[in-house]
C-alpha positions in Angstrom: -6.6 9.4 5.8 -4.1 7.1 4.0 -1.3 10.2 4.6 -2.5 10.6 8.2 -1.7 7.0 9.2 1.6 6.7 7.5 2.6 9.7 9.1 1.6 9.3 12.6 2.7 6.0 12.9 6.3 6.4 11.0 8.5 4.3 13.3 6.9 1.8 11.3 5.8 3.0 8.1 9.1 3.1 6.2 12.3 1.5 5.6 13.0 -2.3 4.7 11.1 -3.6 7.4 7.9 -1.9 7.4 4.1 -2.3 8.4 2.1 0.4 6.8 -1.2 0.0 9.1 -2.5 2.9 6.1 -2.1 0.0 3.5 -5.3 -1.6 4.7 -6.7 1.7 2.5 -5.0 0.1 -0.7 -8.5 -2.3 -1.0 -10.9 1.0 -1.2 -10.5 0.7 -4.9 -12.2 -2.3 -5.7 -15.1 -0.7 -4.1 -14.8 3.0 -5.7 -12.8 4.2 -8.4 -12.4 7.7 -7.2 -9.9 6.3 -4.0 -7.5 5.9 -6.8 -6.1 9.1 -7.7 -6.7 9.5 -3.7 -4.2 7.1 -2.5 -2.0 7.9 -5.1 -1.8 11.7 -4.2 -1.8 10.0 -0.5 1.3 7.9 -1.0 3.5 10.5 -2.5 2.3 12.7 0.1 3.2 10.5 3.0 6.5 9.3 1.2 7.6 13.0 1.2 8.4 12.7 5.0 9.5 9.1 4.9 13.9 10.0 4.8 14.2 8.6 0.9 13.0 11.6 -0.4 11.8 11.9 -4.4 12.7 8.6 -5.3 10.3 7.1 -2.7 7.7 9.8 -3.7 8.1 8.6 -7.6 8.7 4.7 -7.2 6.1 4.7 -4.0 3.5 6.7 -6.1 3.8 4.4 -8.8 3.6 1.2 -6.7 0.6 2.0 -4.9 -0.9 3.5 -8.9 -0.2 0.2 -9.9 -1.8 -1.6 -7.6 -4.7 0.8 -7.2 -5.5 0.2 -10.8 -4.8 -3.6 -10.6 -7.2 -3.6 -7.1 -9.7 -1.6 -9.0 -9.9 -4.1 -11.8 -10.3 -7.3 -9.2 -13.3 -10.0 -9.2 -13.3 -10.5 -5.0 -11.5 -8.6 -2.4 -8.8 -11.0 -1.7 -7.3 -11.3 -5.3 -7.6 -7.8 -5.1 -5.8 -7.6 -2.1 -3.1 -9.4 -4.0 -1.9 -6.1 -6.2 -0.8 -3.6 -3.5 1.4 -7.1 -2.1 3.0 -7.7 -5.8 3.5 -4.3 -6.6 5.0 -2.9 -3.0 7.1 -6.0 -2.0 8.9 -6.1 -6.3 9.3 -2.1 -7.3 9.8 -0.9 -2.9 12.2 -3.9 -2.6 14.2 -2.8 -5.4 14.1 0.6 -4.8 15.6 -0.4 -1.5 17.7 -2.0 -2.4 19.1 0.2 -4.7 19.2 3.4 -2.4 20.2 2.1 1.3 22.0 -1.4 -0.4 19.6 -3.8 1.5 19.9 -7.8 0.5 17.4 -7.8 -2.7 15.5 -10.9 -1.8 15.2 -10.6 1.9 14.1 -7.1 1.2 11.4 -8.4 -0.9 10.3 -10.1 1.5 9.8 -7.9 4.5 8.3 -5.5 2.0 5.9 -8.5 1.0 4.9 -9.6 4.2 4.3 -6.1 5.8 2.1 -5.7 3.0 0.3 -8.7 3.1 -0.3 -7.7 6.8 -1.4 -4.6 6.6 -4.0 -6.2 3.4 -5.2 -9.5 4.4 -5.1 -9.1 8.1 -5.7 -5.9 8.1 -7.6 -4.8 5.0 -9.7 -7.7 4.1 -11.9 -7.5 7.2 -11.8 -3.6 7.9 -13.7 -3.8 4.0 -15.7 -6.6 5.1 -16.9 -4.5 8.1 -17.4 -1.3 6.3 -19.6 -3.2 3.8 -21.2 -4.9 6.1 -22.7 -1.4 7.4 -23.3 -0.2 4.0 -20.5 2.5 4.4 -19.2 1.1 1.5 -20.6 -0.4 -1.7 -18.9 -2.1 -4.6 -19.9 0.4 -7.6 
C-alpha cells in the first residue's frame, strides 16, 4: 500500500518539496510490529522509481527503519508520530542536500513539514479512525 501511494501520486512524493500522502502509513507501527519490515521493504521499493536512485533507496530505507522502530517503541500515537518527522526531515534533508545541492536548512524544513503533514494531519486521525472500527488494535 505504502509503495502504491508513493508511486501513483509522484508529482508529489519526491524531491525537496514533498508530501508523501503514503507517510500517514509510517504510524501503523505503533499498533503492529510486523508493518515494520513492511514499510521498510515499502520505502525502498517506492524510492526505486523516485529519480535519486540507490542513495534514496539506502538513506530513504533507513529513515523510514528508524522511525518505524522509534514509532513502534512510542507511549501515544502523536509522540509516535514524532519519529518518521525527525528521522525524514534530518537524514532526507541531508541527503538532499548532498545529491541535488539544495540549501540545508530550508531543505529540512520542507522535508519536515511535508512530513508532519502527511503524520499529524494525515496519520493521526486515519489511525484514530481505523481503531475506532476495530480494524486496528494496539498489540
Amino acid at each position: 500500500m505504502y509503495s502504491a501511494l508513493t508511486i501513483s501520486l509522484a508529482p508529489i512524493s519526491y524531491g525537496p518539496v514533498q508530501f508523501r500522502v503514503s507517510e500517514a502509513l509510517t504510524l501503523l507501527p505503533f499498533f503492529m510490529a510486523e508493518a515494520v519490515p513492511g514499510l521498510f521493504i515499502g520505502c525502498v521499493f517506492s524510492n526505486f522509481f523516485g529519480g535519486f536512485g540507490l542513495p534514496d533507496m539506502v538513506f530513504g530505507g533507513l529513515a523510514t527503519l528508524i522511525a518505524a522502530i522509534l514509532t513502534r517503541k512510542s507511549p501515544n500515537i502523536y509522540l509516535a508520530a514524532l519519529w518518521p518527522v525527525v528521522s525524514n526531515m534530518i537524514i532526507i534533508g541531508i541527503m538532499l542536500h548532498v545529491l541535488i545541492d539544495a540549501p540545508l536548512i530550508a531543505t529540512c524544513i520542507y522535508v519536515g513539514l511535508g512530513e508532519a503533514g502527511a503524520c499529524y494531519i494525515v496519520g493521526v486521525p486515519l489511525m484514530k479512525i481505523l481503531e475506532r472500527k476495530n480494524i486496528i488494535c494496539r498489540n
